[in-house]
N, C-alpha and C positions, 0 to 999 in steps of 0.2 A: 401514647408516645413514651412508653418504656422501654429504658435501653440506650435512651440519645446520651445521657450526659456521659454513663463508661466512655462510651465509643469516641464522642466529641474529645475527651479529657485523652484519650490513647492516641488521636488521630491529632491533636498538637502537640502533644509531646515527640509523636517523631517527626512532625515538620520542626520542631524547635531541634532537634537532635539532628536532621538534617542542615538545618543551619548552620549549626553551632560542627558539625563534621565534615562540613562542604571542602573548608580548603585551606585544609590542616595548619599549618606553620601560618597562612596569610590571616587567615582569620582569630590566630593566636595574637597575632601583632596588631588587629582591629582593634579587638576587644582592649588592650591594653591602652594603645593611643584612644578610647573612647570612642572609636567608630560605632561599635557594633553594643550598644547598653546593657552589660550584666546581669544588672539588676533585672532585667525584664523573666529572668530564666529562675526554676523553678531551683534548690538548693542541690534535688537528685539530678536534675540535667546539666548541671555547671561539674554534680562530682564525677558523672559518666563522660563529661568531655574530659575531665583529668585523667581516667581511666583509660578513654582513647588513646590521646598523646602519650601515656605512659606504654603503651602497647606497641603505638608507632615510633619507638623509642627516643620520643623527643621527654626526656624527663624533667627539665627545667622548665619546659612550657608544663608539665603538669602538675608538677608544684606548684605555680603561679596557678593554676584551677583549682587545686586545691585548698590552697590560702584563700582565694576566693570565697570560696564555701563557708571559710572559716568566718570571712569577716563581714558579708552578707548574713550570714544563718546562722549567728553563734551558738545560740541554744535548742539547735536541732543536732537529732543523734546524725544524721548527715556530718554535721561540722567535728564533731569526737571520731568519727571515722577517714575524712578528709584531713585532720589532724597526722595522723598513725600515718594517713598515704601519704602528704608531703612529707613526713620524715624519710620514707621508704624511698622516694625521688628524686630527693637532694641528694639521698647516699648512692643510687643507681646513676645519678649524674656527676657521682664523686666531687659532689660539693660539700665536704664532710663538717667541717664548720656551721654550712647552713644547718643539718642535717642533727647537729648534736642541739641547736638551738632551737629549732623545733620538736625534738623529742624531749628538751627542759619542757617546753612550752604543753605537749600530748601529757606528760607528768603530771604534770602542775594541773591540767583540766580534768585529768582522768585518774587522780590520787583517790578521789572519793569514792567512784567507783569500783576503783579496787577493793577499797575496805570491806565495800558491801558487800559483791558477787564474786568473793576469790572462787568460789565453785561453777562459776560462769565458764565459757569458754573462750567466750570473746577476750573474758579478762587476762587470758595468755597475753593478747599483744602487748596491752602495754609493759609486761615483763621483757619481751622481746626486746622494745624499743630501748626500756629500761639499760640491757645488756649492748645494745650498740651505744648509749651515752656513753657508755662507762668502757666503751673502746675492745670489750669482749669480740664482738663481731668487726670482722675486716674484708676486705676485696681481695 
């Protein structure tokens, strides 16, 4: 019986991902009022639901997924990436306030970071974000 657990692990994660994409805006306001339990979803299927909503240009439902991430999975690279994406959704939803206080926030988690792997690439973004706190980037 080799081979079941991939397939089992692939074969609920898109039943969880059809859940979680079934009925977009309705099941954004579930999960909030506590219908539908968060908790029960993996940290990458909570951030690909933010990912969706972000696509389906509801940005504020997808910051709130991606806060999720953050505050379910703090110390998963999931939650340093969902970081960077709620800042990115609060400023595509022109909540710029919110959007400067979670890039404090992406700073502050991901200073360390920087220090180490400035030869990274990844570690572009948080300069990125760095340049929206500081009001460089505009709409």
């Amino acid at each position: 019986m080799t081979g079941v657990g991939p397939r089992f692990g692939v074969i609920s994660a898109i039943v969880a991902i059809a859940i979680l994409t079934g009925c977009s805006s309705s099941t954004s306001q579930k999960v909030r009022d506590g219908k539908i339990p968060i908790e029960n979803f993996t940290a990458e299927q909570i951030y690909e639901r933010g990912e969706y909503e972000l696509n389906d240009n509801e940005a504020e439902d997808a910051a709130f997924y991606f806060s999720e991430v953050e505050r379910l999975y703090p110390y998963s690279d999931w939650a340093k990436r969902a970081l960077i994406m709620q800042t990115f959704a609060y400023h595509k939803a022109k909540d710029y306030e919110s959007s400067r206080a979670s890039a404090h926030d992406s700073l502050t988690s991901i200073r360390p970071m920087m220090t180490r792997h400035m030869r990274n690439i990844s570690s572009r973004y948080p300069i990125m974000i760095k340049s929206t706190r500081s009001g460089a980037i505009r709409n």
